[in-house]
N, C-alpha and C positions, 0 to 999 in steps of 0.2 A: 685570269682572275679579274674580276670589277667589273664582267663581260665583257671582256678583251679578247680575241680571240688569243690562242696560245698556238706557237707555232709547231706544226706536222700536224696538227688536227684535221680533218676531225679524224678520230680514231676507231676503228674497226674490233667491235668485239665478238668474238667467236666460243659460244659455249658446247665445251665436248660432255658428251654423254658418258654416264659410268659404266664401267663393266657390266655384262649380265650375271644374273645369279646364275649359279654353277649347282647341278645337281651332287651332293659330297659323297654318299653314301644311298643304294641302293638295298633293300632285302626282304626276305617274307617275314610276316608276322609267325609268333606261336605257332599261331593252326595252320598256316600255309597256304591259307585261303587269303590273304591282305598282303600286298607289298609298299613298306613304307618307299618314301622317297625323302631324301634330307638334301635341303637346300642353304647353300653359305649363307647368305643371308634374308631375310626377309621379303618374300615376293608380293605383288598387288593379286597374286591367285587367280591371273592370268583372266579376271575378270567374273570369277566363280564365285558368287558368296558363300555358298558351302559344299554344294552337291551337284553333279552332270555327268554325263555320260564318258567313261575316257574316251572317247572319239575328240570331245574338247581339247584335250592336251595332249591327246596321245598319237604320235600320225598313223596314218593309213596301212605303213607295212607294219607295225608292231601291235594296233590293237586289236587284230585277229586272233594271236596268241592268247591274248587277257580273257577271252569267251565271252560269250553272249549276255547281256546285261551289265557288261563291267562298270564300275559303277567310281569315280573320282570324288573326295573326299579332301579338302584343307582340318586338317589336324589343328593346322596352327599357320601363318602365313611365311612358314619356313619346313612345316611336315606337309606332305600329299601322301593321301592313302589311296592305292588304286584293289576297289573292294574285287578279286577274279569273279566273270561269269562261270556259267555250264560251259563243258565242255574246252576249258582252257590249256594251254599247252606252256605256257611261257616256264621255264626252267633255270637251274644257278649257270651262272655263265650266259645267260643270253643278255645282248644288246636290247634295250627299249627306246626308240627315237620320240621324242617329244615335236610339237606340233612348232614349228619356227612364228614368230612374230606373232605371239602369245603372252607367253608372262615375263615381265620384265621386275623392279624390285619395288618394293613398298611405294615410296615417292615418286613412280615411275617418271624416275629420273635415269635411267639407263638403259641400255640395249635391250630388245629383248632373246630371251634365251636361244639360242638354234645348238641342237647336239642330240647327246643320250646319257642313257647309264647303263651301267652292267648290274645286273640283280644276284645277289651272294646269299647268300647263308642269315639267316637269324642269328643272335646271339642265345636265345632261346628254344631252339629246333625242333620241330613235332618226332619227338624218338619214339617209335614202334614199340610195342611190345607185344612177341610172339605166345601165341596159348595156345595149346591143343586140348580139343574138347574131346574125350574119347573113352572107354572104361579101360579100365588096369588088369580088367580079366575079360576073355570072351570064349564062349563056348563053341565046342568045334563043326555045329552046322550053324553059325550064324557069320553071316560078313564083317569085316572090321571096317568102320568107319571114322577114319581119322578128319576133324573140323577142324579148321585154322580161319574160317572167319570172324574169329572174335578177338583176334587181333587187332590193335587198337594203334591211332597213329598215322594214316594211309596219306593226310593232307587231302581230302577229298577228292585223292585220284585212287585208281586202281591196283592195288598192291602186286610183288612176285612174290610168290610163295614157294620155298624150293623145299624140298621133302629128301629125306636119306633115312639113314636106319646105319646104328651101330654095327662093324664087321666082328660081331662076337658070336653070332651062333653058326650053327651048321647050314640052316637054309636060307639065310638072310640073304643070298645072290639073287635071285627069282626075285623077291622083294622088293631088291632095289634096284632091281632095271624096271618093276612095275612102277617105283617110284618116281627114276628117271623119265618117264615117258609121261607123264604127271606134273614133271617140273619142268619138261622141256620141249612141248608140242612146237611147230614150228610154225602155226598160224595162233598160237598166245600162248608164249615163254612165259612161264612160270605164274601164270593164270586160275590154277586152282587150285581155290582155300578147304576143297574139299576129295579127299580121296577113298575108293572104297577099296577094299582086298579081300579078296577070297580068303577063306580060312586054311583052304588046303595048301595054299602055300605055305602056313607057319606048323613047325613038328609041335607035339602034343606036351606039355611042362616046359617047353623052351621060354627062356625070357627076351622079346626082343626091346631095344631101345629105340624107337623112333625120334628122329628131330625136325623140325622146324623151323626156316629163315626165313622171316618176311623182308621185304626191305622195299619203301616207299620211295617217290620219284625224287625225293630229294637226296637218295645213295645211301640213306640212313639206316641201319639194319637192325632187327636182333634175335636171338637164335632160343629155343625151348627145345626140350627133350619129355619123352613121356616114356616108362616103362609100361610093356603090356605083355598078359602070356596066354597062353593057349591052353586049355583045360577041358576035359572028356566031357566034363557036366554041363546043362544049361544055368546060366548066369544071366541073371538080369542085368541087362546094360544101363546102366545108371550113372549119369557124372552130372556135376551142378552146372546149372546154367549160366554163361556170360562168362566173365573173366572170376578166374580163383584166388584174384587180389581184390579187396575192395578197400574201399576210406567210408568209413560209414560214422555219424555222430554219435559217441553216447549217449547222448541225450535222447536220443530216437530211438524206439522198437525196432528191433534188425528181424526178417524173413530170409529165411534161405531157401531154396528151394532146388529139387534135383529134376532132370529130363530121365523118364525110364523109356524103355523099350523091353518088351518079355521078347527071350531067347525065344527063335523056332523050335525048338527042342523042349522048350518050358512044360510040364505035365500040368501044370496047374496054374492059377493067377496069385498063387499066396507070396508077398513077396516080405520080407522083412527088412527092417530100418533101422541103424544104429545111429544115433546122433551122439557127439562126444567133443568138450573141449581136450583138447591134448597137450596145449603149450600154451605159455604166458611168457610175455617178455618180463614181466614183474613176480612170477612163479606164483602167482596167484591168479588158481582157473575162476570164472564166474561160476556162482552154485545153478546150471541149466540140469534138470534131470533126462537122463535118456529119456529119449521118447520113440516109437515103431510109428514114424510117419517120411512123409516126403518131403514136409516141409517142418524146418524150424524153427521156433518164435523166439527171438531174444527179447527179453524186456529191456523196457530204458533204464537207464544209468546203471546196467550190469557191467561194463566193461571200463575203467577207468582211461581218463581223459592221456592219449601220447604213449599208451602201451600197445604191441603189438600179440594177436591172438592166433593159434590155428586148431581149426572145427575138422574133425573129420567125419565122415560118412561110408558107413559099413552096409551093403546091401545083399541078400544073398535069400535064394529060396529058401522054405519054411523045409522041402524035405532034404534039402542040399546044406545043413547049417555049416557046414567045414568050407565051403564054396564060398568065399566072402571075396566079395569089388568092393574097392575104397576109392574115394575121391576129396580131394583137401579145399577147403578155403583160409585164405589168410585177412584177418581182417585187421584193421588197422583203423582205432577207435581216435577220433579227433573232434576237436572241441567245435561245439559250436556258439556263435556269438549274439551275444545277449541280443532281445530283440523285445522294444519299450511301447507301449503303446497305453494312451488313458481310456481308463473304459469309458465307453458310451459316448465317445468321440467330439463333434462337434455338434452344440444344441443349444434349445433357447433353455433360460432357468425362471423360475419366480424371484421378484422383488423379495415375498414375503417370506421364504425358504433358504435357512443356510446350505452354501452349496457346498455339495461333496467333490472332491476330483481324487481318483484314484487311479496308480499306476500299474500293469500290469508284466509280470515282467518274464520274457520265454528264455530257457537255458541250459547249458548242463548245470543239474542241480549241486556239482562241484563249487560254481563259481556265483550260481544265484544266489547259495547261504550267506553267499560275503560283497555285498555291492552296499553302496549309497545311492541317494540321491539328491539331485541340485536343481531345483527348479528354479525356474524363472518365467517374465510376462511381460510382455509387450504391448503398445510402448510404455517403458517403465519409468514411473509408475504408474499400474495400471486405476489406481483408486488409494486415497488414504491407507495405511497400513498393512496395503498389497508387501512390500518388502519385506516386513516381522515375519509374516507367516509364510512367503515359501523359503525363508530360512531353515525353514524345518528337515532334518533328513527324515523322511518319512516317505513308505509310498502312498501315503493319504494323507489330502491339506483338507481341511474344512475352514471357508469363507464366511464369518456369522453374515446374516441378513441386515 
């Protein structure tokens, strides 16, 4: 004190670095395509301002795995998002080694990171949903054609598709060893979404049950069943395209529409068309009239906002009318959200002309009968007695001149 010296000085100070941040939690996003990464605390993002290559953080033996283009992303400077390239392998349970003397924490005041993480599960999973596209009747010189590629879910890799058939009829064994051999090649297990089968394998009015397991790389499964039978007559092979569940807006005109194929057997090209609601979760069908086409036109705000519907579809020759294929859609009608916009956008106006501003407003007409509006103007106030007038609920303000 007084500068004096004080005695054992002078004094030696030694400052230690903090911990590095610790990877806490690894997993894929939703789609299976993004694996987040979550860090304890807030890192300097290893030097990244937002976007690079994972080669930047990723070391050498792990971002082979990620494919080609992989693409590193800070979320936040505590999320990293590693977007997968083409052709990526990385999967649940694999180790990912981070690049050493990289990222250290916010104030890089701390080591930097050397380690890995183990990549898990989402809490949100991309779950499969198996469908079989195929008719419900097919005639007996035509092939059966069972399609499982509309199976939804795969995480942008390759799906296994495993094929069986109910043990209920008499000749179902033939069947499914043609199945087996279908689901179980041994240069690509359970690799195709498509199988054909001879007719002559199925006896004539028998009904067989086919099923369906897809199941994506992330172990995720789920299993469809389809009934289908065999009958003397030509049948047109008709089933709706895509998947038999949709989410579709009430607010919006609904199309359906069917894939045909005429039977080899077919005498003729007359084919006829049933369109028909059958079920309402609210017991009340939409008034659609039958119509003999292939395609069906819903109009808008036929179907009410959070009910669920099922459409069926009756197809069958004009001289075979007892010969009827069916094929179902379930539709499942949901809201869509309002969506504001002023006409005639942004413009110049005259001095001399009061101006109009008018709101335009898109929606299920459920919820458009009943809204307001709150306008407001920037920076406020934008001119004397700007504030009176867009008090107004109204979707039309007029500005006098």
């Amino acid at each position: 004190p007084n500068g004096l010296p004080l005695t054992g000085s002078p004094f030696v100070l030694e400052v230690a670095l903090n911990l590095p941040p610790v990877p806490l939690r690894a997993y894929f996003g939703p789609s299976a395509a993004v694996i987040h990464v979550i860090f304890d605390v807030a890192t300097d993002r290893g030097g990244v301002e937002v976007t690079a290559p994972c080669s930047t953080l990723i070391a050498a033996q792990s971002v082979a795995s990620l494919g080609e283009g992989c693409l590193a992303t800070w979320q936040s400077s505590k999320e990293l998002l590693l977007s997968l390239g083409s052709m990526s392998t990385v999967t649940l349970g694999n180790v990912v080694q981070l690049v050493p003397g990289i990222i250290r924490n916010q104030k890089k005041s701390s080591y930097t990171v050397v380690g890995s993480f183990l990549v898990e599960l989402s809490p949100n999973p991309p779950t499969p949903q198996a469908h079989i596209a195929a008719p419900t009747m097919v005639g007996e010189c035509d092939n059966l054609v069972l399609d499982g590629s509309h199976s939804t879910a795969s995480g942008g890799r390759a799906m296994v598709y495993l094929w069986g058939i109910a043990p209920r009829a008499e000749t179902e064994e033939n069947i499914f060893w043609e199945l087996q051999a279908a689901s179980s090649e041994t240069a690509s297990y359970g690799t195709k979404p498509i199988v054909v089968l001879n007719t002559t394998l199925m006896s004539l009015g028998v009904t067989y049950t086919f099923s369906l397991k897809v199941r994506n790389f992330l172990g995720l499964e789920s299993e469809t069943t389809l009934a289908i039978v065999k009958v003397a007559q030509p049948v047109p092979i008709a089933f709706i395209e895509g998947l038999n569940t949709l989410q579709v807006s009430s607010a919006n005109p609904v199309q359906l529409r069917t894939a045909l194929n005429l039977s080899a057997c077919a005498p003729n090209t007359d084919v006829r068309f049933r369109w028909s609601f059958t079920s309402a979760s609210n017991n009340v069908l939409p008034a659609i009239p039958i119509v003999n086409n292939r395609r069906l036109y819903v109009p808008a705000n036929s179907m009410v906002v959070g009910e669920e519907y099922t459409v069926e579809l009756k197809s069958y020759m004009g001289s075979y009318p007892d010969v009827i294929s069916s094929a179902t859609y379930t539709l499942q009608a949901t809201r869509l959200d309002l969506v504001v916009k002023i006409d005639g956008g942004n413009r110049a106006v005259s001095w001399f002309n009061d101006v109009v501003i008018e709101a335009k407003v898109a929606g299920d007409s459920v919820i458009t009968n009943y809204k307001t509006f709150e306008w407001g103007c920037e920076p406020s106030p934008c001119f004397p007695g700007a504030e009176q007038i867009t008090l107004l609920d109204s979707p039309i303000l007029t500005f006098p001149r």
